[in-house]
N, CA, C and O atoms as CSV, one atom per row, in Angstrom:
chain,resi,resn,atom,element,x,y,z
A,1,UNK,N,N,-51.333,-60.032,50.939
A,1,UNK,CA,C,-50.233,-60.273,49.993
A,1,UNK,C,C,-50.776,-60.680,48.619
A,1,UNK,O,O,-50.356,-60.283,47.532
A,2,UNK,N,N,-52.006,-61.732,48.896
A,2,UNK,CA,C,-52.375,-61.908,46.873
A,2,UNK,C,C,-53.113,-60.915,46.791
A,2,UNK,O,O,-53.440,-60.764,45.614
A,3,UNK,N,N,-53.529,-60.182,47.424
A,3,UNK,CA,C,-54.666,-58.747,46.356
A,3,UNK,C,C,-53.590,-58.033,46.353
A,3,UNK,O,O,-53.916,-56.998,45.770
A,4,UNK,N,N,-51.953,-57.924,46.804
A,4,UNK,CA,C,-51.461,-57.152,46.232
A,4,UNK,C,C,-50.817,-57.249,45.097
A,4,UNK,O,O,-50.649,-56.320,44.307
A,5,UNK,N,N,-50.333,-58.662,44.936
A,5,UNK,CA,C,-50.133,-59.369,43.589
A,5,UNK,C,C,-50.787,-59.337,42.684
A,5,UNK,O,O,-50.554,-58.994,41.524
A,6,UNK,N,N,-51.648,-59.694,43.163
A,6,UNK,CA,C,-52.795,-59.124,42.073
A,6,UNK,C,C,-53.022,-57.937,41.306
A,6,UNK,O,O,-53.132,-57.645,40.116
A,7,UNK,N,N,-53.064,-57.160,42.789
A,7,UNK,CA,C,-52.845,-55.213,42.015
A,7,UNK,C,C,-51.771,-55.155,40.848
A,7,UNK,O,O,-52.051,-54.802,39.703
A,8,UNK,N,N,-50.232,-55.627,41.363
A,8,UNK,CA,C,-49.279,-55.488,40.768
A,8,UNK,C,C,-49.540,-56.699,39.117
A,8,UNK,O,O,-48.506,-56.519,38.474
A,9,UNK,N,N,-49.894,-57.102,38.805
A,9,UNK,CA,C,-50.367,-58.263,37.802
A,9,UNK,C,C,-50.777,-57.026,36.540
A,9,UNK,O,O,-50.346,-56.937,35.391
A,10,UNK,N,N,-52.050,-55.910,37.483
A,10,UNK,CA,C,-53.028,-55.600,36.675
A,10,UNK,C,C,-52.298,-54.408,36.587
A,10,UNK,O,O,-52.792,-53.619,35.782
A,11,UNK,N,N,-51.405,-54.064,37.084
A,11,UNK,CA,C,-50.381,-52.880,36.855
A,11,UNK,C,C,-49.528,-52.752,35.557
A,11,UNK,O,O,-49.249,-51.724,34.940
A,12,UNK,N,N,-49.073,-54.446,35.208
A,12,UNK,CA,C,-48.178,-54.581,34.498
A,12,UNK,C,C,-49.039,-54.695,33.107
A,12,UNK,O,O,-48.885,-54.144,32.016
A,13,UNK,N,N,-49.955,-55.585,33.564
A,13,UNK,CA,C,-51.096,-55.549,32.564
A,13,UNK,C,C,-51.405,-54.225,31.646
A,13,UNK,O,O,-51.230,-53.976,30.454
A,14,UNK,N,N,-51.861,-53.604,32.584
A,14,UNK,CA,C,-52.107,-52.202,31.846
A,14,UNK,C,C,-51.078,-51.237,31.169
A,14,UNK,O,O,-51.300,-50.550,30.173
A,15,UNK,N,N,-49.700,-51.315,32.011
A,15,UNK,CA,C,-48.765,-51.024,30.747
A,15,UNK,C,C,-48.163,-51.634,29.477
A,15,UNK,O,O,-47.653,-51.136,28.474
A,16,UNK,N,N,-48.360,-52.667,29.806
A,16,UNK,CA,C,-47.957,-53.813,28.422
A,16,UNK,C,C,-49.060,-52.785,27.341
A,16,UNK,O,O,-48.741,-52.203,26.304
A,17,UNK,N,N,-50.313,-52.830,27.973
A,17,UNK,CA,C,-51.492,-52.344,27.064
A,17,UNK,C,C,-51.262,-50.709,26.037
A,17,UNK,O,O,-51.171,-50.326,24.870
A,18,UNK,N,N,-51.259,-50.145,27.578
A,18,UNK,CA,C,-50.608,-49.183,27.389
A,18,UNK,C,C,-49.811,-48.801,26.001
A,18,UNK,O,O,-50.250,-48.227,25.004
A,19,UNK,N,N,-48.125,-49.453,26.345
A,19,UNK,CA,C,-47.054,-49.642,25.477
A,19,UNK,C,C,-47.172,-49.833,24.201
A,19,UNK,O,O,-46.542,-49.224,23.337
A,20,UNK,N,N,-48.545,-51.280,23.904
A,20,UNK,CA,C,-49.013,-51.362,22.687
A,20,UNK,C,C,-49.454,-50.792,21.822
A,20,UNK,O,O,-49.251,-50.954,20.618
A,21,UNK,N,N,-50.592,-49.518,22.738
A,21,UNK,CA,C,-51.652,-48.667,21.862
A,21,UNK,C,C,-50.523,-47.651,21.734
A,21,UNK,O,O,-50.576,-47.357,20.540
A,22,UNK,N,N,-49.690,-47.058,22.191
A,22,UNK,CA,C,-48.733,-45.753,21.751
A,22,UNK,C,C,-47.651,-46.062,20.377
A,22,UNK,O,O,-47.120,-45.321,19.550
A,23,UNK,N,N,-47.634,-48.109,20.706
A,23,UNK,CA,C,-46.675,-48.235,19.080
A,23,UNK,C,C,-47.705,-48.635,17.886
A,23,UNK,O,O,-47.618,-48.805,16.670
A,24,UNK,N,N,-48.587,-48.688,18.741
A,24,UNK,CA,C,-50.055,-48.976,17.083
A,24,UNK,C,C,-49.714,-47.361,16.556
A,24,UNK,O,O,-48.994,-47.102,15.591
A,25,UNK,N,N,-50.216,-46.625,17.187
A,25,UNK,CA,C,-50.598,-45.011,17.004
A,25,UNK,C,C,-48.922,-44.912,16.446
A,25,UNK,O,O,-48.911,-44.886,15.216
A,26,UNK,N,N,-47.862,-44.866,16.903
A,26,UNK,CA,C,-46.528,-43.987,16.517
A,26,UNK,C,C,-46.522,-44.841,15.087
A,26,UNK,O,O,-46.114,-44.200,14.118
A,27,UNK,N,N,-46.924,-46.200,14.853
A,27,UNK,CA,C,-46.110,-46.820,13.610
A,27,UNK,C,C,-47.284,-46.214,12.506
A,27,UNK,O,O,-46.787,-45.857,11.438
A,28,UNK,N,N,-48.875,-46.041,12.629
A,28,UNK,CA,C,-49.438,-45.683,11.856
A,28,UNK,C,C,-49.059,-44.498,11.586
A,28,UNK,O,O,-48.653,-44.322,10.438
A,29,UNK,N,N,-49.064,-43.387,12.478
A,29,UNK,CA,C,-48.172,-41.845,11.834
A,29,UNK,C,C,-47.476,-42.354,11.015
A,29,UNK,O,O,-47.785,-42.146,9.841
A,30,UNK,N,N,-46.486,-43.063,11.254
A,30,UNK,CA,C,-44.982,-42.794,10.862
A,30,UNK,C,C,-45.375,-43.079,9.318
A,30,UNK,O,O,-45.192,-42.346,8.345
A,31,UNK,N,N,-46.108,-44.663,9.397
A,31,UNK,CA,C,-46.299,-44.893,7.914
A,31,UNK,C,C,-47.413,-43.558,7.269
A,31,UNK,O,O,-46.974,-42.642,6.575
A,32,UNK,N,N,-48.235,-43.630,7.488
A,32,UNK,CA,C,-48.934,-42.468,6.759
A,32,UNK,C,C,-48.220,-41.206,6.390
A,32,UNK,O,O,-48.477,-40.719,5.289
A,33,UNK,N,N,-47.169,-40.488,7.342
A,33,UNK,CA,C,-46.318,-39.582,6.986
A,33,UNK,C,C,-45.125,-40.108,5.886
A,33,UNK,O,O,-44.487,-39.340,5.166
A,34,UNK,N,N,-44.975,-41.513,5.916
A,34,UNK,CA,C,-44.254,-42.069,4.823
A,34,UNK,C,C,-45.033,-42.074,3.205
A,34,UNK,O,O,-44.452,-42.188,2.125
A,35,UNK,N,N,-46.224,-41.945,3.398
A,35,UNK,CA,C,-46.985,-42.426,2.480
A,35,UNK,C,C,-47.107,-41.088,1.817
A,35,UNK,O,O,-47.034,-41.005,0.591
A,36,UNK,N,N,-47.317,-39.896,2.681
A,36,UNK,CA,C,-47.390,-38.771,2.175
A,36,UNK,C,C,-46.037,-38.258,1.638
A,36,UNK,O,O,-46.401,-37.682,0.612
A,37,UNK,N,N,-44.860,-38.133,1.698
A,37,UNK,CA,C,-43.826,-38.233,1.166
A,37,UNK,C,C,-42.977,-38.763,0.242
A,37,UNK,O,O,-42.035,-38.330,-0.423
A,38,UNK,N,N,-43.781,-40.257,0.414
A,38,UNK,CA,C,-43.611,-41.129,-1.433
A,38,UNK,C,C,-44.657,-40.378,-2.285
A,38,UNK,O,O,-44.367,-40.396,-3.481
A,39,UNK,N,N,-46.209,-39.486,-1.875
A,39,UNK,CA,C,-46.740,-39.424,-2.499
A,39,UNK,C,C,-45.588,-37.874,-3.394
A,39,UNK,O,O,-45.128,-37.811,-4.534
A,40,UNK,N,N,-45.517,-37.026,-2.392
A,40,UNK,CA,C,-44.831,-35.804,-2.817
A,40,UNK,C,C,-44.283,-36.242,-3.605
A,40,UNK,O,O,-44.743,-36.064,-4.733
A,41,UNK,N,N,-43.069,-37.013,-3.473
A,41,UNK,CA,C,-41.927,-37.401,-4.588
A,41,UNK,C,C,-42.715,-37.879,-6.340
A,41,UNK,O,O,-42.433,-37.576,-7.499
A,42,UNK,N,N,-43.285,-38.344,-5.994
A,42,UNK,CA,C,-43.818,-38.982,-7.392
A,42,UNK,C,C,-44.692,-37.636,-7.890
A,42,UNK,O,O,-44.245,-37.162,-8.934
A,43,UNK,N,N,-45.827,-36.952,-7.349
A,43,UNK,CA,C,-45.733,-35.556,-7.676
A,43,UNK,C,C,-44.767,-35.211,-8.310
A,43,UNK,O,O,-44.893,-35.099,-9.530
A,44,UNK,N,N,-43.512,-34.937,-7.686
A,44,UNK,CA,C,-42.587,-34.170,-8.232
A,44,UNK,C,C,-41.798,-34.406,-8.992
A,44,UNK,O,O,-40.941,-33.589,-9.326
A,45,UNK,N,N,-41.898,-35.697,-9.501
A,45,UNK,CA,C,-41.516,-37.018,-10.365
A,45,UNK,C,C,-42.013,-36.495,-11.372
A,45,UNK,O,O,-41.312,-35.844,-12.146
A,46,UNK,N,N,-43.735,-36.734,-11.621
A,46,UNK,CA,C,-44.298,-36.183,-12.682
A,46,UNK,C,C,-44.096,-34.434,-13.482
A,46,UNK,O,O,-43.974,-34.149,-14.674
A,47,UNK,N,N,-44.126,-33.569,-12.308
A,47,UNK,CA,C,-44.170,-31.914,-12.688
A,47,UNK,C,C,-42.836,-32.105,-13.092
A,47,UNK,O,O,-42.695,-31.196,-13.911
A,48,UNK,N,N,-41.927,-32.620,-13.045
A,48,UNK,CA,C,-40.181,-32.325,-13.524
A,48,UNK,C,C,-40.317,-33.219,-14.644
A,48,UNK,O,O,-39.594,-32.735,-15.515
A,49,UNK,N,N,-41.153,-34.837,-15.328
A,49,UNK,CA,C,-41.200,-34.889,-16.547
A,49,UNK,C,C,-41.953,-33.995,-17.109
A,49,UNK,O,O,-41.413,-33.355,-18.011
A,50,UNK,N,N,-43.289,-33.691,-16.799
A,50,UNK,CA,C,-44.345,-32.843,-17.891
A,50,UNK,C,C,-43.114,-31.331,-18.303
A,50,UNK,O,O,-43.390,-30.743,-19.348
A,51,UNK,N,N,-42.017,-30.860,-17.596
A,51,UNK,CA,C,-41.597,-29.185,-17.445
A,51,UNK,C,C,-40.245,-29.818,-18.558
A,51,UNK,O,O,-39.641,-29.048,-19.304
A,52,UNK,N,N,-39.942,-31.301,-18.491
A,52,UNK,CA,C,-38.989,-31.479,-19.517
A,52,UNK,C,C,-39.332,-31.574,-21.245
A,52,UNK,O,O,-38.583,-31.473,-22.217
A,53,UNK,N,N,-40.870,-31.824,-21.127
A,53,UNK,CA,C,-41.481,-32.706,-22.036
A,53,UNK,C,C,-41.771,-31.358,-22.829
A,53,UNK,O,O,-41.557,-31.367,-24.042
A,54,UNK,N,N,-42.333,-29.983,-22.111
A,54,UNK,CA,C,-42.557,-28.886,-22.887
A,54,UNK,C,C,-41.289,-28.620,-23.771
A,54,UNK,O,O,-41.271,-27.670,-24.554
């Protein structure tokens, strides 16, 4: 009964772990794909003043 508690301990263990490393990884995408999309905009920020400025 405790080495199975045990098993079950290191079960939960490892998905907590698990759970963690998939929202490290999803929140860094997300921001970096955010980052690339503020970058676009301001790009396109600039090419629409320089095309007014001619």
């Amino acid at each position: 009964m405790f080495l199975f508690k045990r098993k079950k301990g290191y079960i939960v263990l490892y998905t907590l772990i698990v759970g963690l490393i998939l929202v490290t990884i999803s929140t860094y995408l997300f921001s970096l794909e955010a980052m690339r999309l503020s970058n676009n905009n301001y790009e396109m920020k600039i090419l629409i003043k320089s095309e007014e400025n001619q």
